[in-house]
N, C-alpha and C positions, 0 to 999 in steps of 0.2 A: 504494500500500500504506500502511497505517496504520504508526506508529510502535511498536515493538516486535516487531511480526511477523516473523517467518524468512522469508528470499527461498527460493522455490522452490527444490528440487535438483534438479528434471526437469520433464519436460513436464506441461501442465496437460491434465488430460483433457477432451476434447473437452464434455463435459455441466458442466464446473462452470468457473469463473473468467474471465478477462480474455481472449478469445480475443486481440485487440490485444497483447496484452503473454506470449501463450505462448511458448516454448520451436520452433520444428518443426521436427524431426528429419525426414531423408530415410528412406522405407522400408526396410528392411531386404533386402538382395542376397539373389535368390534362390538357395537351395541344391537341389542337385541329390536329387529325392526318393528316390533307389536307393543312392547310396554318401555324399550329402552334402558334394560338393566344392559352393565357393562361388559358381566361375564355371558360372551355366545359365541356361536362357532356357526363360520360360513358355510351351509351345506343348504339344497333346496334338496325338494317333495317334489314326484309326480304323480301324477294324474291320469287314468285314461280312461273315458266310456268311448263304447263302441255300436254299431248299427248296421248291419250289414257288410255293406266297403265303406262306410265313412266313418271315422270318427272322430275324435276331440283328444287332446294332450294338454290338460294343464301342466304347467311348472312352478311352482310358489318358492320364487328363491328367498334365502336368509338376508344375513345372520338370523340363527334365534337363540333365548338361553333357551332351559333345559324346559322349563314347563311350556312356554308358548310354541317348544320345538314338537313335543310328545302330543301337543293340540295339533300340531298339523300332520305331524305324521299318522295320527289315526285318523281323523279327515280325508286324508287325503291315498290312504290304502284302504277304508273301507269306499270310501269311492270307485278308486281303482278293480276290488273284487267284487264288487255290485255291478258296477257298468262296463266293467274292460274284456269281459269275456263274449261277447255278442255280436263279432267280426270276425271276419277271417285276419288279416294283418292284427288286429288289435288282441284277437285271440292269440299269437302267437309272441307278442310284445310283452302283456300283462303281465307275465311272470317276471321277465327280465328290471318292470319299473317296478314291483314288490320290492324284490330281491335289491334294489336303487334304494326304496325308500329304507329299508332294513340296515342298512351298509352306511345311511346319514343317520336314520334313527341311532347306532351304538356310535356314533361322535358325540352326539348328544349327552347321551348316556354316561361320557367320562367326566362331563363337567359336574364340577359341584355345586349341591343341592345348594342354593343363594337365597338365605334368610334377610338380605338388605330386601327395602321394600322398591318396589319399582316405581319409576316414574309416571309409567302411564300402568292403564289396565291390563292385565295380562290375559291370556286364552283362557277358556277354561278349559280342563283338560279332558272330561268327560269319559267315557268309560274306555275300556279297553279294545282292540279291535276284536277279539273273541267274544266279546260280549255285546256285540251290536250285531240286530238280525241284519241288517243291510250284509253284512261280511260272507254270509250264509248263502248268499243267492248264487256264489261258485259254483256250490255245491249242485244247484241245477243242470247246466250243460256239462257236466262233469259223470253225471249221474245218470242223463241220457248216452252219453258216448257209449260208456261200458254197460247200459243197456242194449243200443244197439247193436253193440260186438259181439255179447252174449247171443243178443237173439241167432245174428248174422252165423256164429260158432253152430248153434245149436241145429241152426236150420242146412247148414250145408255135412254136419254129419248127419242127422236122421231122415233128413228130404223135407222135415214135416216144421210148421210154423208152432 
């Protein structure tokens, strides 16, 4: 620096001065995008219903902390096993965005439980995916397949329906 000049009070922006000689500051901790507590982790949710050939993809990205993460992750997987099985592309999709949501839900999962109070409102977190009938409607096209394979089995060893 020349003689006279003010020392910097903060960081030098990326486009002008002495990269060598800036300031760098670590990112700034992600906040949770729903209530704004500070402990959360970048990960998003997807989504899929389906109808025939067309369907839908939500993505709901983060940051979230742990509880308004666990809100959307069952949100957003009893969605997925309610409506993602009812296409053919989407039928073959749904598993892989479960196994998606499953893989963000345990990042979730390592952060710790945050007794500070949040700044906004949080999700609520409502019940588990197992316990919502919505999660259960898989179990329909799942339950005709291997009916109709059975019958299909049955009917080409004995001739008869």
């Amino acid at each position: 620096m020349t003689t006279g000049s003010p020392e910097p009070t903060g960081p030098v922006p990326p486009h002008t001065g002495n990269p060598a000689t800036a300031q760098v500051y670590p990112p700034p901790a992600p906040t949770c995008r729903w209530c704004g507590l500070p402990s959360a982790v970048n990960v998003s949710f997807r989504a899929i219903t389906a109808f025939l050939v067309a369907w839908t993809v939500r993505t709901l990205p983060g940051p979230f902390c742990r509880s308004c993460g666990i809100a959307t992750f069952r949100a957003a997987t009893t969605l997925t096993l309610a409506g993602g099985w009812w296409g053919f592309p989407a039928f073959l999709i749904n598993p892989i965005f479960v196994v998606m949501n499953l893989r963000a839900l345990r990042s979730l999962q390592r952060l710790p439980h945050d007794k500070a109070v949040p700044p906004g409102p949080q999700l609520p977190v409502g019940k588990p995916v197992h316990r919502r009938p919505l999660a259960y409607i898989a179990v329909a096209p799942v339950a005709w397949i291997l009916f109709a394979i059975a019958g299909l089995i049955v009917h080409l060893s004995t001739g008869h329906w």
